[in-house]
C-alpha positions in Angstrom: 0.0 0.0 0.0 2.8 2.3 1.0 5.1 1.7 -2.3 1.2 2.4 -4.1 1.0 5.7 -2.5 4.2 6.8 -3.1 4.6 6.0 -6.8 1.3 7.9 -7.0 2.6 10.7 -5.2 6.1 10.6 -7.9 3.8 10.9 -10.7 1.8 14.1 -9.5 4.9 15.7 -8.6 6.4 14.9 -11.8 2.8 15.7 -13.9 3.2 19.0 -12.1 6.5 20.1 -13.1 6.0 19.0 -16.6 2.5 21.6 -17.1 3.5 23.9 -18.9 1.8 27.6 -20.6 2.3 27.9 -24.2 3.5 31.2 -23.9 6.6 29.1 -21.6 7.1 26.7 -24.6 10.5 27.3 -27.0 9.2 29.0 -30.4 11.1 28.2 -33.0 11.6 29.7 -36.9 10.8 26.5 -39.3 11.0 25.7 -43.3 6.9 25.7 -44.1 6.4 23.1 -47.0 4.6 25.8 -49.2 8.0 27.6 -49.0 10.0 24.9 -49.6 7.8 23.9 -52.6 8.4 27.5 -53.6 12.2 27.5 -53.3 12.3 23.7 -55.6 10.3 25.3 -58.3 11.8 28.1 -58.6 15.2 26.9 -58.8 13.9 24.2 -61.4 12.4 27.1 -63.5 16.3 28.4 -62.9 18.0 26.1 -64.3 15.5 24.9 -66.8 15.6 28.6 -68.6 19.5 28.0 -69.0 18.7 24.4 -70.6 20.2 22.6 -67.8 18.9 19.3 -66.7 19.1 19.2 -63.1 17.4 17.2 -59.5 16.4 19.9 -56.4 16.5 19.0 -53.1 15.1 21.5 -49.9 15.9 20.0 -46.5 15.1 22.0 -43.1 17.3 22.9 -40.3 17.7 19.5 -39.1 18.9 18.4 -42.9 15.6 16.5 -43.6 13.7 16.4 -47.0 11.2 19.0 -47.4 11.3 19.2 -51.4 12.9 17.0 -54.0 12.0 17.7 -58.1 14.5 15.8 -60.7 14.1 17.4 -64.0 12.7 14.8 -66.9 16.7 14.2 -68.1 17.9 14.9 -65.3 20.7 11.7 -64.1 19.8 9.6 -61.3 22.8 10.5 -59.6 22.1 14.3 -59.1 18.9 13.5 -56.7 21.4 12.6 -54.3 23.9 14.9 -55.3 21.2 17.8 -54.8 20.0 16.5 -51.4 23.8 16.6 -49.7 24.1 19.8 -51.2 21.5 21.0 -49.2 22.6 19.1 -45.9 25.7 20.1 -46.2 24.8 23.9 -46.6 21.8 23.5 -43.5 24.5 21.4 -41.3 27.0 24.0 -42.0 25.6 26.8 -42.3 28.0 27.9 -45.4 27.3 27.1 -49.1 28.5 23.8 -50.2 31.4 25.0 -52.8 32.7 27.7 -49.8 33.6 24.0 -47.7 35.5 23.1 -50.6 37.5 26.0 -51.1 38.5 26.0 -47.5 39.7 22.2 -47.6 41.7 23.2 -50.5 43.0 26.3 -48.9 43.8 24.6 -45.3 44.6 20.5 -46.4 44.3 19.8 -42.3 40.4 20.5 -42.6 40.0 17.3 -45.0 38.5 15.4 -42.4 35.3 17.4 -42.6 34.5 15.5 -45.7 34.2 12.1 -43.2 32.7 13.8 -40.4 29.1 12.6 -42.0 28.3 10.4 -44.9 25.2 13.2 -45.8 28.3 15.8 -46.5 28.9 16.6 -50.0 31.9 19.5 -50.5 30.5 20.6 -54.1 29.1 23.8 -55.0 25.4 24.1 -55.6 24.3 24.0 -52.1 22.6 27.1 -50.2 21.7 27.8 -46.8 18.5 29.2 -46.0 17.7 31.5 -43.2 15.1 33.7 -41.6 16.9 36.4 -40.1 19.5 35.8 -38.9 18.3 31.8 -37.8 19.4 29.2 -40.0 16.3 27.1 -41.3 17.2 24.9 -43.6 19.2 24.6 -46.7 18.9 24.4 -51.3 20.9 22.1 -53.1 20.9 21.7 -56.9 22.9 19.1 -58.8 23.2 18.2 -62.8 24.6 21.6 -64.2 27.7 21.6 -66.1 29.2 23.0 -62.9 28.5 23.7 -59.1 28.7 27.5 -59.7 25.7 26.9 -62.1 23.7 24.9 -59.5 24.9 27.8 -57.3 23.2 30.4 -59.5 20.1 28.4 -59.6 19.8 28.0 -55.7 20.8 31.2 -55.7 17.8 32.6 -58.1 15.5 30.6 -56.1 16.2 32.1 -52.4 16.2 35.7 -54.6 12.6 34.7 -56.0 10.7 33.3 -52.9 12.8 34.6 -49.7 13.9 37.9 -51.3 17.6 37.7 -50.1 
């Protein structure tokens, strides 16, 4: 009876503490899936108006799909390539090519390419932002070139987020 009582009593306590107001719950800034739609479109209509082929990927803050369009000719291999373009620009916060150009400049920063298998060190990859919060990231693959995916991502976060 007494062990009965006193679990009861742990659970009321701990029910209590856990009640919280909504105005005392963390807000947070998030990718909508309208604007994500938004962002692969219009970087699709991008490249498309420069006759490049090309896959689009759109991933939130946490580097999770929110968007992914692969043009009609577009190789199977740039889906993938597009979508660690993005994860790599949300994770890091830079643009994809930018990680690159570092590893190049400073050899002893090669190990960021291992630190996760989602990590692609290409250009075409964006991050996105609200502010000054990171909230997701853009990645294009399938132009003749990662500053061409670049431009595209680029076009699209100049369209839809006016940056």
């Amino acid at each position: 009876m007494k062990t009965t009582a006193t679990a009861l009593f742990a659970c009321a306590t701990l029910g209590a503490s856990l009640s919280l107001s909504a105005a005392e719950l963390p807000t947070q800034t998030y990718l909508p899936l309208d604007t994500a739609q938004a962002l692969a479109n219009a970087a699709m209509k991008s490249c498309t108006a420069e006759g490049y082929s090309v896959s689009v990927t759109v991933v939130d803050a946490a580097g999770l799909t929110r968007a992914q369009l692969r043009a009609d000719k577009a190789g199977p291999h740039t889906l993938e390539s597009s979508r660690k373009k993005a994860f790599t620009s949300a994770s890091m916060g830079r643009p994809s090519g930018d990680l690159a150009a570092l590893i190049k400049k400073m050899p002893e920063l090669d190990g960021l390419r291992d630190m996760d298998p989602n990590l692609l060190m290409l250009g075409g990859g964006l991050p996105l932002k609200a502010g000054d919060e990171k909230i997701g990231g853009i990645g294009v693959g399938g132009a003749p070139g990662g500053h061409l995916d670049q431009a595209c991502a680029q076009a699209a976060i100049d369209n839809v987020l006016g940056q």
